[in-house]
C-alpha positions in Angstrom: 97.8 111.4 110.4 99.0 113.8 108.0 100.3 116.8 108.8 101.5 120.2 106.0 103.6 122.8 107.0 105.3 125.0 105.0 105.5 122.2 101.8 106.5 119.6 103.8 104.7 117.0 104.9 104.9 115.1 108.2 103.4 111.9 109.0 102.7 110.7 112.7 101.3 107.5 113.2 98.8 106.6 115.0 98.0 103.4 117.1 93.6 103.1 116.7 92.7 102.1 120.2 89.2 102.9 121.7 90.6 105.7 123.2 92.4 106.9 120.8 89.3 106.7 118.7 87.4 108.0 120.8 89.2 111.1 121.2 89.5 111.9 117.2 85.2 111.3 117.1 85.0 114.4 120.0 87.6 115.9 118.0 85.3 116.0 114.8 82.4 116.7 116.6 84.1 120.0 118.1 85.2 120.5 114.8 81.5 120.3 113.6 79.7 122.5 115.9 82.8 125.1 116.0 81.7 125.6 112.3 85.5 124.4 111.8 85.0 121.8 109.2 83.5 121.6 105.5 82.3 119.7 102.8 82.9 119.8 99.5 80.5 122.0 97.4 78.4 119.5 95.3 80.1 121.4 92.2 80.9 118.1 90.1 84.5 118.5 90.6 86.2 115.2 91.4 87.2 115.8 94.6 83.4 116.1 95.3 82.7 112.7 93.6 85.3 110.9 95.2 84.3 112.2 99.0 80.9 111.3 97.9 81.8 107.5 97.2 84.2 107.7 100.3 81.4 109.0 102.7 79.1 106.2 101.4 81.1 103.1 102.5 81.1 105.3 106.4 79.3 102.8 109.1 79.6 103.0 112.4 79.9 100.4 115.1 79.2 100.8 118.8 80.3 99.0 121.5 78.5 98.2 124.5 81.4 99.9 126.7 
């Protein structure tokens, strides 16, 4: 997890267990439907192009738990 402030940059790492996953997917989600999180404008930039080729390869996986 990378974190700014003020020019500097902190990383914190992060162990991915199911719960820890699980947490940063509600996370999004609140993110989401709080109209908290964008997308790139499809303006050709590319930053655009490369989130587009990074959001391709997504899949997800459920468990039966």
């Amino acid at each position: 997890m990378l974190i700014r402030r003020l020019g500097e940059d902190l990383i914190w790492p992060v162990r991915f267990t199911a719960e820890s996953k699980s947490k940063l997917g509600y996370g999004l989600l609140a993110a989401v439907n709080g109209g908290r999180f964008k997308l790139y404008a499809a303006d050709g930039s590319a930053e655009y192009a490369q989130f587009q080729r990074e959001i391709e390869f997504a899949r997800v996986h459920y468990r039966p738990n």
